[in-house]
C-alpha positions in Angstrom: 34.7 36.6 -36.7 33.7 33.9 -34.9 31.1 31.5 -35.8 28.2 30.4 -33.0 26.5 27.2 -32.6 23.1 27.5 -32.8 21.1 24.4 -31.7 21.9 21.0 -29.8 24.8 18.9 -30.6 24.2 14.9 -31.3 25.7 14.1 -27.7 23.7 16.6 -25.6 20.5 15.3 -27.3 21.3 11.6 -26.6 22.4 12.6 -22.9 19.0 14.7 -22.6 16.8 11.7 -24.3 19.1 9.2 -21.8 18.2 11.2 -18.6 14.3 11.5 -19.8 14.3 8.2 -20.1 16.0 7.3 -16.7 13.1 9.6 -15.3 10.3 8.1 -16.8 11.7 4.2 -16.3 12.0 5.1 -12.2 8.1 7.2 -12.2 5.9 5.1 -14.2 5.9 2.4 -10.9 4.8 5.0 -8.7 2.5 6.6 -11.2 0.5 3.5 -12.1 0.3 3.2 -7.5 -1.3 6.7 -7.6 -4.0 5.5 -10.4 -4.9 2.4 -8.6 -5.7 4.0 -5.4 -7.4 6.9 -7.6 -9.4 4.2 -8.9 -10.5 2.3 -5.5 -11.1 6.0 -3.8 -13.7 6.8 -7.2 -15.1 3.2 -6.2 -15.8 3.7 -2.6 -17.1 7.4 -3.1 -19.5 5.8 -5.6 -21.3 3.7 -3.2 -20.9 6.1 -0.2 -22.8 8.5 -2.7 -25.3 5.7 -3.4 -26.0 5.5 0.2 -26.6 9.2 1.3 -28.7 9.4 -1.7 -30.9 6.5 0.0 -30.7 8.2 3.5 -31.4 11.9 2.0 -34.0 10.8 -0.4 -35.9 8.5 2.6 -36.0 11.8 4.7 -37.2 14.1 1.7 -39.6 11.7 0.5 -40.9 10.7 4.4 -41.0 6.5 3.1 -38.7 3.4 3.1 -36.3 4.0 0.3 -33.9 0.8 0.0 -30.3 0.3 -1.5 -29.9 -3.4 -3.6 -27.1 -4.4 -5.6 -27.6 -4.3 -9.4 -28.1 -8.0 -10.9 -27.3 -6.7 -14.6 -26.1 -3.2 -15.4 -27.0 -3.8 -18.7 -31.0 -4.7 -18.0 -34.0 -2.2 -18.8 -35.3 -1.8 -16.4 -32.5 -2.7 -13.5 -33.2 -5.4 -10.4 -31.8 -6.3 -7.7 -29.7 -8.6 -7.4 -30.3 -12.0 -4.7 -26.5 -12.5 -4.0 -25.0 -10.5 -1.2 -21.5 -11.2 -3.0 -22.5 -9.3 -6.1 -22.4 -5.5 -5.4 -19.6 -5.1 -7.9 -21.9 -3.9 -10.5 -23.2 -1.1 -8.6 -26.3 0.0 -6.4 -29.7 1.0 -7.1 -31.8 2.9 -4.9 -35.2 3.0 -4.9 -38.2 3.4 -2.9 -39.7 0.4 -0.7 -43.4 0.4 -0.1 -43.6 -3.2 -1.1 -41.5 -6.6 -0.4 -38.1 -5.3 1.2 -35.5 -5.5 -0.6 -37.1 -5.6 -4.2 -38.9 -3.5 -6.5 -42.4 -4.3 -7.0 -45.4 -3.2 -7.0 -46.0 1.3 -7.1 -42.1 1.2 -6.2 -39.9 4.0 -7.9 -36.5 3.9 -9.3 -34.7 6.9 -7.4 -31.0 6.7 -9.1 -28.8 3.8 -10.2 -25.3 3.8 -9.3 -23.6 2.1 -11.8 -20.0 0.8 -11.0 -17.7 1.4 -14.1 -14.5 0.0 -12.7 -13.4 -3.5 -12.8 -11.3 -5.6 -11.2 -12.8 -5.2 -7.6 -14.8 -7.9 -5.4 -17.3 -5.8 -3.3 -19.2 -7.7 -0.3 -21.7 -6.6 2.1 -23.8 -8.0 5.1 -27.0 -8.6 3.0 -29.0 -8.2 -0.1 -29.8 -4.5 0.5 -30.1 -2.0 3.1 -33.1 0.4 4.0 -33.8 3.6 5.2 -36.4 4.6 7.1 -38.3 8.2 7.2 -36.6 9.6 9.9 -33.4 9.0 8.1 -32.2 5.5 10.5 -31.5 2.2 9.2 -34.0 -0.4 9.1 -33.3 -2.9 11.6 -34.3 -5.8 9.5 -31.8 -5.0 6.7 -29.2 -4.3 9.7 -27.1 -7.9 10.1 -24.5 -8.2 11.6 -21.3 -11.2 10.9 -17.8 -11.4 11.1 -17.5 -9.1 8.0 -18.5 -6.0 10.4 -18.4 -7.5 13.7 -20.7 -6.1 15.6 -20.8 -2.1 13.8 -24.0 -2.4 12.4 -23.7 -3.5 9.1 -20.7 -2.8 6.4 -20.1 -3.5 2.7 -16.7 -4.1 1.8 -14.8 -3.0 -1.4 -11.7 -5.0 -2.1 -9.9 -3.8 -5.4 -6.2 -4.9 -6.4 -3.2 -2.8 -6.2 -0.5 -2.2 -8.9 1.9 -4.9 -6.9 -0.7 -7.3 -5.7 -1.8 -5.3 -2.3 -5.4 -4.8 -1.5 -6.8 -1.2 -1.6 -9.8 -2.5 0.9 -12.4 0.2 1.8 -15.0 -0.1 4.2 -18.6 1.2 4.3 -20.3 1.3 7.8 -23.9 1.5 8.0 -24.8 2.2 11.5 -29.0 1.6 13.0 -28.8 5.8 13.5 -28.8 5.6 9.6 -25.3 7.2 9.9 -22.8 6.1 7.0 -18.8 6.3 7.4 -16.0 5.6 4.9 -12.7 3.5 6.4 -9.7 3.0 4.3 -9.1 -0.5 6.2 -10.9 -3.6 6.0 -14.1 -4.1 7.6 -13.6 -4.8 11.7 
């Protein structure tokens, strides 16, 4: 009678261990690439959210509702921030019956937008960005520099990739209050 083998011997295990680990040595590069650029999309769908919030909320509310970067995400309650090159910590939107661009006065806090990632650099055009009641952008908060040439006004979202490439996004804020998403730098 004949005697079967039942299970692995020591060299098929060690050639199946050697293989798995061939596998995961070659896929972990291309898997950390994928998270990276997971991460800057979740960024730049953050603030793209933040900003049809403002539009939709200025049109449903019929008033000024304004879009400032967050000074400290930490703060109760959250400001705004007075430097345009600090938008990394998020957005806040709020309304704006008051002094543009700040919250004062009978003002309301309409949702913060709090960026959890880091490692990014996030610039924009100006301090913050309002919407009027008819759903168009302000043109006082509408400036225009070599970060957007000429296409209203943009914020930029720079974050690092897994070799040392830029994931850049671009957020265009046109006058018609329209808002579009580019995977490139801001032109």
């Amino acid at each position: 009678m004949k005697h079967r083998q039942q299970g692995l011997t020591l060299v098929e295990l060690m050639v199946t261990l050697a293989v798995a680990i061939i596998l995961l040595a070659v896929g972990m590069p291309l898997f950390s690439g994928i998270a990276a650029n997971n991460r800057a999309v979740a960024e730049a769908n953050l603030f793209l959210g933040g900003f049809k919030t403002a539009r939709s909320e200025a049109v449903k509310r019929g008033t000024e509702v304004s879009v400032c970067a967050i000074d400290d995400p930490a703060a109760s309650p959250l400001t705004c921030s007075a430097d345009n090159g600090d938008w990394v910590n998020g957005l806040l939107v709020f309304t704006d019956g008051g002094v543009a661009g700040s919250v004062d006065g009978a003002d309301a806090r309409v949702k913060a937008f709090v960026n959890p990632t880091a490692g990014s650099n996030v610039t924009a055009t100006t301090t913050y960005f309002r919407f009027r009641a008819q759903g168009e952008a302000d043109q006082i908060s509408l400036v225009t520099n070599s970060l957007c040439a000429g296409s209203g006004s943009c914020l930029q979202i720079d974050r690092a990739g897994t070799t040392g490439n830029l994931l850049t996004r671009c957020l265009y804020i046109m006058a018609s209050g329209q808002i579009r998403l580019e995977r490139d730098p801001c032109s």
